[in-house]
C-alpha positions in Angstrom: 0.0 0.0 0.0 1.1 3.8 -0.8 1.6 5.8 1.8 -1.3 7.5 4.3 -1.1 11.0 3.3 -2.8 13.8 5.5 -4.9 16.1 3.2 -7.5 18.8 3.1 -11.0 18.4 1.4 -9.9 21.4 -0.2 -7.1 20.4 -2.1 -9.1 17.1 -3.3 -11.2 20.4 -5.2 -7.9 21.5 -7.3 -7.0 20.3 -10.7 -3.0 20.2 -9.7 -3.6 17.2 -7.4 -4.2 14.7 -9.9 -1.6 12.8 -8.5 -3.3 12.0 -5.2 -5.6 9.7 -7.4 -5.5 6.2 -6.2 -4.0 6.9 -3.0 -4.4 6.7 0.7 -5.1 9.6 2.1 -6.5 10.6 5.5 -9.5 13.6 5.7 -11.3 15.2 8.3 -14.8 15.7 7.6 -18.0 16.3 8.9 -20.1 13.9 8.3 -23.9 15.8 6.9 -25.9 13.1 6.2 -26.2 9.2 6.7 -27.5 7.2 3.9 -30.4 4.3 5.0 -30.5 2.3 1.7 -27.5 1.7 -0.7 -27.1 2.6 -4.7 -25.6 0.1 -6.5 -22.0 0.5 -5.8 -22.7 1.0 -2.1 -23.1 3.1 0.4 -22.7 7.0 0.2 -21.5 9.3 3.2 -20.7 12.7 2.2 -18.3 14.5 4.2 -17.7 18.6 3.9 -15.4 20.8 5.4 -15.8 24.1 7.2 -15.9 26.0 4.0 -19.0 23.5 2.3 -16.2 21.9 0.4 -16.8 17.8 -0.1 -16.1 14.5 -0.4 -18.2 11.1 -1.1 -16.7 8.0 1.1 -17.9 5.1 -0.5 -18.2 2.0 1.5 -19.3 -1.5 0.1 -21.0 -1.8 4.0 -23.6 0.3 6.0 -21.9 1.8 8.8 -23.9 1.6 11.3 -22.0 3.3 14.2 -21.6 7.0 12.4 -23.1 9.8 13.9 -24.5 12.5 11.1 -23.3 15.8 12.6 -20.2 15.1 13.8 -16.4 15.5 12.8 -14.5 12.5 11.8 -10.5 11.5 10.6 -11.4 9.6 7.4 -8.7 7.0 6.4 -9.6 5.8 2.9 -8.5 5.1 -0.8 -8.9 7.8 -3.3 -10.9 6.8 -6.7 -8.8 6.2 -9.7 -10.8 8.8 -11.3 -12.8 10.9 -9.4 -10.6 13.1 -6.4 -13.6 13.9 -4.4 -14.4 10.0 -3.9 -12.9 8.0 -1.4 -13.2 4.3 -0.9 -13.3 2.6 2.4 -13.5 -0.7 3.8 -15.0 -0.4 7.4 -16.3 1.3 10.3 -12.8 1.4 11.6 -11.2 3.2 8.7 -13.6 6.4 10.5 -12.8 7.8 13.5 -14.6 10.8 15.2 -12.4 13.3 15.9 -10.7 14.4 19.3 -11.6 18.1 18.2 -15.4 18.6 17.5 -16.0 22.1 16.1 -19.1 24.0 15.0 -21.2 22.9 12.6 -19.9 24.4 8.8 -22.1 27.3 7.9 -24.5 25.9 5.3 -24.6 27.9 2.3 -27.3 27.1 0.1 -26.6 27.9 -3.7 -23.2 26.6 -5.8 -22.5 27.2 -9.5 -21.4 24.3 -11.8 -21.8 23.4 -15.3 -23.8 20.7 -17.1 -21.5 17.3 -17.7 -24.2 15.0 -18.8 -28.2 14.4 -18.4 -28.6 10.8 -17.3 -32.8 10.8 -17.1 -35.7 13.3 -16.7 -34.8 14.0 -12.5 -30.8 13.4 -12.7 -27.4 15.2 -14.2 -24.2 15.1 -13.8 -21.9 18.4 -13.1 -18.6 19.1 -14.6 -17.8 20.5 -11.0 -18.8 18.5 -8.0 -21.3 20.0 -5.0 -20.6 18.7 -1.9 -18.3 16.5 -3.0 -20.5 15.0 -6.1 -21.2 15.7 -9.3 -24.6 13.9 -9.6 -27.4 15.7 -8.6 -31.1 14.2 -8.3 -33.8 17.1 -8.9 -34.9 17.5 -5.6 -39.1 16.9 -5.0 -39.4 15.7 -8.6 -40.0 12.6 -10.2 -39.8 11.7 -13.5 -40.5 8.0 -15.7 -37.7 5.6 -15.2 -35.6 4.7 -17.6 -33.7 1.6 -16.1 -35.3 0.7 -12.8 -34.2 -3.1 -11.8 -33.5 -3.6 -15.2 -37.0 -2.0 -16.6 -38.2 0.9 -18.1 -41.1 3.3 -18.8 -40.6 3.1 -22.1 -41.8 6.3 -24.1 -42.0 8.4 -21.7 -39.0 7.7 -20.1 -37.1 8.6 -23.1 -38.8 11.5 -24.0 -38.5 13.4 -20.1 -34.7 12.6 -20.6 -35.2 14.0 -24.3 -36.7 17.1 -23.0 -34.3 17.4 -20.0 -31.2 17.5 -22.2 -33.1 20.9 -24.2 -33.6 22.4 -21.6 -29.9 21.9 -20.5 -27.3 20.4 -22.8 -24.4 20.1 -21.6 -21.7 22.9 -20.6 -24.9 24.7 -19.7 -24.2 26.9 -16.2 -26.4 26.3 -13.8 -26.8 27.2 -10.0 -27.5 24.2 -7.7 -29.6 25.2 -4.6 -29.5 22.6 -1.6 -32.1 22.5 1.2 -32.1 21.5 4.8 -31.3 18.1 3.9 -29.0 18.0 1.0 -28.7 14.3 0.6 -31.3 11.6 0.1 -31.6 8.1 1.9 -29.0 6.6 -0.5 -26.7 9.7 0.0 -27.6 11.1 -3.5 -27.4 15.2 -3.5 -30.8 16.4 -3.9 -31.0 20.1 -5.5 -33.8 22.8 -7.3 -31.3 23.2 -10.4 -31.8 26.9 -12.0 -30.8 28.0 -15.4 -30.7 31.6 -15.1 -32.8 31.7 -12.3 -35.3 29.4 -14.0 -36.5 26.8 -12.3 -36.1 23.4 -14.1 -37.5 21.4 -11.2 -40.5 23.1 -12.0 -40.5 23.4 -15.3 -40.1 19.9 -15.9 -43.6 19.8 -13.9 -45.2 22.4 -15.9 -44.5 20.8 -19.7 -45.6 17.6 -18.0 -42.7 15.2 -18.0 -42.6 15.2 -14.4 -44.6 14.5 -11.1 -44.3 16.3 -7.8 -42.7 14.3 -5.2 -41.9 16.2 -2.2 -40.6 14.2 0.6 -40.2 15.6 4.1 -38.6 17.6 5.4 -38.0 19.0 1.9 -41.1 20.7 1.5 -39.8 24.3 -0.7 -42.2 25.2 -3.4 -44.5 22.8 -2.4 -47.7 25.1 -3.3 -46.2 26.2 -6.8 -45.1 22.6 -7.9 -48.7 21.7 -6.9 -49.9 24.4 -9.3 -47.9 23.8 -12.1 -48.7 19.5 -12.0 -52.4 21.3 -12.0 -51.9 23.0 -14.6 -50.4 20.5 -16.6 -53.1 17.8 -16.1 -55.9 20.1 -17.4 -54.0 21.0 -20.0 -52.8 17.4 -21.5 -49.8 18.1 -21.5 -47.1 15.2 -21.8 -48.1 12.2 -18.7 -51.4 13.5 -18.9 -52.1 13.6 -22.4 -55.4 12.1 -22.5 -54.5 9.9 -26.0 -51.7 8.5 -24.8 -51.6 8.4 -20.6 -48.8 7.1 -18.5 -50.0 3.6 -17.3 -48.0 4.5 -13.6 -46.7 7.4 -12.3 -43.1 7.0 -11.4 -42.9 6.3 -7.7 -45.8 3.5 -8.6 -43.4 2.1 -10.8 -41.2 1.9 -8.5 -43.4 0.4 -5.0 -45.2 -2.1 -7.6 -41.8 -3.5 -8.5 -40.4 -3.9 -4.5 -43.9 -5.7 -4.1 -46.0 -2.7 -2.7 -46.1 1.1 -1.3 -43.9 1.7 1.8 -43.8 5.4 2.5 -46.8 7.5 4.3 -48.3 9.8 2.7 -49.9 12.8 4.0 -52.5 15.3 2.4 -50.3 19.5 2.9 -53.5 21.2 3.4 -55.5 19.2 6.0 -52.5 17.7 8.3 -53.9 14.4 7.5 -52.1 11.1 6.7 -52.5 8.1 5.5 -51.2 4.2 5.8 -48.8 3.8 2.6 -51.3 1.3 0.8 -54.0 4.2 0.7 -51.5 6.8 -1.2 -53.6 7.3 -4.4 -57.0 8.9 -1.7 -54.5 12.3 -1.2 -54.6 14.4 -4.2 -51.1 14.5 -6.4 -51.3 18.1 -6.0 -51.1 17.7 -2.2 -49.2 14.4 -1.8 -46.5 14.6 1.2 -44.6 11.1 1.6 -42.5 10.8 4.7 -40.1 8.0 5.4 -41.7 6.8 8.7 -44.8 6.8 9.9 -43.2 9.0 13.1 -41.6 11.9 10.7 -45.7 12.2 10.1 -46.4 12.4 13.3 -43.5 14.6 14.3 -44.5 17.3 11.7 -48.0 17.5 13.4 -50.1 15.0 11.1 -52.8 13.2 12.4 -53.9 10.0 11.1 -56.8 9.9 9.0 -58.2 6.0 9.8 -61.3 6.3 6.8 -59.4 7.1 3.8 -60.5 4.6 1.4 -57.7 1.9 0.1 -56.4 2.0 -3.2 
């Protein structure tokens, strides 16, 4: 094995340390977020430093013992190829550090560039955010185009189609993060602007994509809830009456893992609902929360005579 070099997060952002690629380094981090579920090469924990700079340790295990909010030494493997990804092997390649300081101040909005579209809710960046350069469209969801080896076929193609018009690539975009950045899987989650256009909503509005708000993101809640509206009664794209989408994404999605598993809770009367009865709340008012107790927690009340499905 190389040697364990002591570096900054900071330096992993600078073109003239190519050469740390593929070695062992040591980082100190704090850890913002703790992913549940894993992607398909693992588990994601994103590290920053005080200045919102970032790194992705990638760990073929969950680590169970982290604690999001807290500064750790991170002894990994750089990637071959990407300096802001580290690769780890377990818990004890993590240590929290002797030194905790304040949290970093959270800034909120980071510049980047377009690298590639992959589908109708995800891009790549030329330069990473938070230590990634693939962002998922934060309280969107769009037809999948490879889900457990399936697809939604046309329209699936054709939000990805759209998507790369409205941003090809080397387009400059801003990347605005909320109160939680990442998803469950450690994915950065992001309203992408183009000019200070919102292509979250846009998306919405031409009608090659659904609201999905999941709490505790709840930003534009009202205006993406408007814009899916407006959408339906106009035909536009998923709702075009001649050619409908036979599921909406996230039903895709459940009716392939064998079934719903988030609550869902209706914005405007605080009520929710058992996961199985998601299609009795309004798409236009549709709040899904992880646990049954992040319902509760946000001051929803359960509404027992909802009818099923």
């Amino acid at each position: 094995m190389t040697s364990n070099l002591e570096v900054r997060i900071a330096d992993l952002t600078r073109n003239d340390k190519g050469d740390l690629k593929g070695q062992d380094v040591t980082v100190k981090g704090y850890l913002a977020a703790k992913p549940d579920e894993p992607l398909d090469d693992g588990y994601n924990y994103p590290f920053i430093d005080e200045d919102m700079n970032g790194i992705l340790v990638k760990s073929k295990k969950k680590l169970d013992d982290l604690e999001p909010g807290k500064w750790f030494d991170v002894h990994g493997r750089l990637d071959e190829d990407h300096l802001q990804e580290m690769h780890v092997t377990s818990e004890t390649d993590i240590t929290k550090s002797d030194a905790q300081q304040e949290s970093p101040s959270h800034s909120r909005q980071f510049s980047s560039s377009v690298k590639k579209v992959v589908d109708g809710d995800t891009i790549h960046l030329e330069k990473a955010v938070l230590g990634t350069t693939k962002v998922r469209f934060v309280s969107i969801d769009t037809p999948e185009t490879n889900y457990q080896g399936d697809s939604q076929g046309y329209y699936a193609e054709e939000a990805t189609r759209q998507l790369q018009n409205l941003l090809p690539e080397g387009e400059d975009v801003s990347i605005r993060v909320g109160d939680e950045a990442f998803d469950q899987y450690g994915r950065l989650l992001a309203i992408v602007l183009k000019k200070e256009h919102n292509i979250n909503r846009e998306m919405i509005e031409i009608g090659m994509a659904v609201p999905y708000f999941i709490y505790p993101n709840l930003d534009n809640f009202e205006e993406y809830g408007d814009a899916v509206v407006r959408a339906k009664e106009a035909g536009r794209g998923l709702w075009n009456p001649d050619r409908p989408i036979d599921e909406l994404p996230y039903e895709f999605r459940f009716n392939k893992r064998g079934g719903p598993n988030k609550f869902v809770g209706h914005f405007e009367t605080k009520q929710y609902v058992e996961p199985e009865k998601w299609e009795s709340i309004p798409i236009e008012y549709r709040v899904f929360f992880l646990k049954e107790k992040d319902a509760i927690d946000a001051g929803y009340k359960k509404n027992s005579e909802a009818p099923g499905c």
